[in-house]
C-alpha positions in Angstrom: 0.0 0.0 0.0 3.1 2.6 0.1 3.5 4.7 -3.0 3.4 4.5 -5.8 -0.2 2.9 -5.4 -1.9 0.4 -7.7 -5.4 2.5 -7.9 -6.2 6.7 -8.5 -6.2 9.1 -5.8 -9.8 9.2 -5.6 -10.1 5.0 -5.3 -7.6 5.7 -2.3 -11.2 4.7 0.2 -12.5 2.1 -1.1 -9.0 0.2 -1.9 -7.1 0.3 1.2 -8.9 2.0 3.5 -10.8 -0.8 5.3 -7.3 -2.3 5.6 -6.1 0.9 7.1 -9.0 1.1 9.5 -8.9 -2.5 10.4 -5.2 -2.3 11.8 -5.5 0.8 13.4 -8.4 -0.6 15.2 -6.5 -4.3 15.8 -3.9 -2.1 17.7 -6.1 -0.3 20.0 -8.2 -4.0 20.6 -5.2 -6.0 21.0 -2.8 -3.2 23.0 -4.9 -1.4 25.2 -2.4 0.4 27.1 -0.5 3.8 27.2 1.6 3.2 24.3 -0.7 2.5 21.8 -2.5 5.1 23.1 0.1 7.8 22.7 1.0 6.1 19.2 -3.1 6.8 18.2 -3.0 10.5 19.7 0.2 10.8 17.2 -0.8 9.4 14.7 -4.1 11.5 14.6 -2.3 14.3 14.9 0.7 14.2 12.1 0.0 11.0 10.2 0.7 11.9 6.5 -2.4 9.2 5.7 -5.6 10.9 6.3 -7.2 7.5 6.7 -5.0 6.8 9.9 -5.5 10.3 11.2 -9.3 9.7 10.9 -9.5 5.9 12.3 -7.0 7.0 15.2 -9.2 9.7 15.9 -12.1 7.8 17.0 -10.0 5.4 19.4 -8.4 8.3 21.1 -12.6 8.9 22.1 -13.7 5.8 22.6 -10.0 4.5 24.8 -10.0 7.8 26.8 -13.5 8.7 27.4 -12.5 9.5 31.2 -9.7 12.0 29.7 -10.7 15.5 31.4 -8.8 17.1 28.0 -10.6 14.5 25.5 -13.1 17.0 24.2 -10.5 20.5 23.8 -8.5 17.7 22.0 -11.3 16.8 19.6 -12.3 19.8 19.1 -8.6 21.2 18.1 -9.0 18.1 16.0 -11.7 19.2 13.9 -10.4 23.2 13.4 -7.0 22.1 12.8 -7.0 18.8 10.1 -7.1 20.2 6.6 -9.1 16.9 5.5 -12.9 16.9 5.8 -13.5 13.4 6.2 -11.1 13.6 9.6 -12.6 17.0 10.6 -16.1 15.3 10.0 -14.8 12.4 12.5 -13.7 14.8 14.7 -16.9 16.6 14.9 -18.9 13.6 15.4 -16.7 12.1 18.1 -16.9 15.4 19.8 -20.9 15.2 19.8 -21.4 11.5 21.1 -18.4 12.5 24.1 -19.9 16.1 24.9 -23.4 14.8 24.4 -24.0 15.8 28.5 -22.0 18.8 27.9 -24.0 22.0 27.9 -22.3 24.1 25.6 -21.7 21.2 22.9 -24.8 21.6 21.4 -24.5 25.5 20.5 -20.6 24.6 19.3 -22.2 21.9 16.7 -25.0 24.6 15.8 -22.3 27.1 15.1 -20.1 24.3 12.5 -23.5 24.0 11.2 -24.0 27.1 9.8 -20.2 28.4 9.6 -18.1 25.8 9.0 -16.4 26.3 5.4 -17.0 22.6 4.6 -20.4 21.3 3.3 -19.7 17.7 4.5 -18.8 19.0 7.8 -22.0 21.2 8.1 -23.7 17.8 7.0 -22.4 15.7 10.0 -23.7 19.0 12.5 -26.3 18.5 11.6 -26.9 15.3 11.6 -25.4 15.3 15.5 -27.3 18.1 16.6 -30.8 15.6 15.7 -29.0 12.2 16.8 -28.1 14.0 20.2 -31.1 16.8 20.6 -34.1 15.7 19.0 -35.8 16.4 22.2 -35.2 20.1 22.5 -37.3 22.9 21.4 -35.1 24.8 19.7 -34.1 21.6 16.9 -36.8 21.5 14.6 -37.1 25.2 13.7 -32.7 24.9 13.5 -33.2 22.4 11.1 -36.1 23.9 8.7 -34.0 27.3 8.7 -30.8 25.2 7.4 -33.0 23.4 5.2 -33.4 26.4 3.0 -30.3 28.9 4.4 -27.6 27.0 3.9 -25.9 27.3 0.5 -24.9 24.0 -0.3 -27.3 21.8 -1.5 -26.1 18.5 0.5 -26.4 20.3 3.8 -29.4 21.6 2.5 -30.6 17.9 2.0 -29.4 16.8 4.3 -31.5 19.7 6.8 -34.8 18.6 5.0 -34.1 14.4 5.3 -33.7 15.0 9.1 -36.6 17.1 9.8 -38.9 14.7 7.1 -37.4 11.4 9.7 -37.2 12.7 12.7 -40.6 14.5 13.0 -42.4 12.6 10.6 -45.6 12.9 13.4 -45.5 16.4 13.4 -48.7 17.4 11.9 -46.8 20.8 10.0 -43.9 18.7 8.1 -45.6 17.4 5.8 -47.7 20.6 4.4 -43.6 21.8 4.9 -42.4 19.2 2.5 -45.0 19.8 -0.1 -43.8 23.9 -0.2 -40.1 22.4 -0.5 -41.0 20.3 -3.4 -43.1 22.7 -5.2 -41.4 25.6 -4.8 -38.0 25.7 -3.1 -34.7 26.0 -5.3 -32.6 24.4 -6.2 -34.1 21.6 -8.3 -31.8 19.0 -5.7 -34.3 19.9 -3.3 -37.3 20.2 -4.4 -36.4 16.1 -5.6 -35.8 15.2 -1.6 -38.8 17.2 -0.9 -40.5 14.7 -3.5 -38.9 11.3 -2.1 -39.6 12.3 1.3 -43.1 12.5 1.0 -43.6 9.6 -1.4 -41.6 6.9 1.0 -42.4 9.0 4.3 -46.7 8.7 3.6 -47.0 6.1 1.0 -50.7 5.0 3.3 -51.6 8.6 3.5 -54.4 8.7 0.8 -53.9 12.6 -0.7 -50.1 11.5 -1.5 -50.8 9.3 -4.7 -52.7 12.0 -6.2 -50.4 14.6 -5.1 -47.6 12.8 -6.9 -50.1 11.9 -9.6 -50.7 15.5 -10.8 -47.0 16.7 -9.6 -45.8 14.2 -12.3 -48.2 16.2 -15.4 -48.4 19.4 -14.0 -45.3 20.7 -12.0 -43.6 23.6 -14.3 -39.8 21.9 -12.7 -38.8 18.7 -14.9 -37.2 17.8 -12.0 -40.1 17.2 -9.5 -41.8 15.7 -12.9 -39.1 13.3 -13.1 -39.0 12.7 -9.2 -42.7 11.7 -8.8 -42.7 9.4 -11.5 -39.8 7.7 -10.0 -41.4 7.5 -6.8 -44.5 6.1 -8.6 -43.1 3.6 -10.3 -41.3 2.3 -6.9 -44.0 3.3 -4.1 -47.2 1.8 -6.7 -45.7 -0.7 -8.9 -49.0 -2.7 -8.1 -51.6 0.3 -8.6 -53.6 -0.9 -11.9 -53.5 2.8 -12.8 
């Protein structure tokens, strides 16, 4: 696996990094003592291979959850790594440790809306509704991203969590019908669509909803969506 590799760059996950994660992991299983643990707090911190940085991360957590300095450590983690799938580690290590910390939740609502990486402001989110579903304040955090934000991943990813976590809620799904008929851009407006076809498939209004969304809707993109979603929610309708 040392250079010069077999694969591309961008096949660098899928070909070795199970391997990479595997022995990391084998270590910190097999040698549960201060060495190793020193080794993974090194090598999360200047490993050239992003994969070991990011795998080491998460066994510094989980082997020192009683370590007073775990969560400063994450956290210096997450604002210092210039690789957003080991910042994105770092940030959802920090939510599961901090979950009982009080000021954890308004740190991962800040990376939310500020942080300068979408995939980053993606796994916020997703922490601040795995860890906080319960609290007031979630829901209307989560609608607002759903249509501030201004990448269209953390955008979709906003709407998925409010359409699954608060899919009782009596207001998300008149919500989800204003995404999908008039929210931009068109990536959205097609999550809007999915949402409510695999979210209320018994709900009787849906079928016709996607019914005349598929002939009417001035976006080819919600026209497209809703037939999709009919072909895989209805398969078995005769009409």
């Amino acid at each position: 696996y040392d250079s010069p590799y077999y694969y591309e760059p961008y096949l660098e996950w899928i070909e070795v990094g199970p391997t990479r994660h595997r022995a990391v992991r084998t270590m910190s299983a097999v040698w549960p003592d201060e060495i190793t643990r020193k080794w993974l707090k090194a090598a999360a911190e200047e490993d050239s291979d992003w994969i070991v940085r990011q795998v080491a991360i998460q066994e510094v957590r989980r082997s020192g959850s009683d370590d007073p300095n775990i969560l400063q450590w994450l956290k210096e983690r997450m604002q210092r790594d210039s690789k957003a799938a080991v910042r994105r580690s770092a940030l959802q290590e920090f939510a599961r440790q901090g979950k009982d910390t009080a000021s954890t939740l308004v740190w991962l609502k800040e990376c939310a809306c500020t942080d300068p990486q979408v995939t980053v402001r993606q796994a916020a989110l997703q922490e601040v509704t795995r860890g906080w579903k319960s609290d007031a304040g979630t829901l209307p955090f989560l609608m607002d991203r759903a249509g501030a934000d201004p990448g269209l991943f953390a955008r979709q990813t906003a709407l998925q969590e409010v359409a699954r976590g608060w899919k009782n809620d009596p207001r998300i799904l008149q919500w989800l019908k204003e995404r999908a008929l008039s929210d931009h851009p068109s990536g959205i407006q097609w999550g809007a669509v999915q949402e409510l076809a695999r979210g209320w498939p018994t709900l009787p209004e849906i079928l016709p909803w996607l019914k005349r969304a598929a002939r009417h809707d001035a976006n080819p993109s919600v026209r497209q969506a809703a037939l999709q979603e009919l072909a895989y929610g209805w398969k078995y309708d005769i009409d």
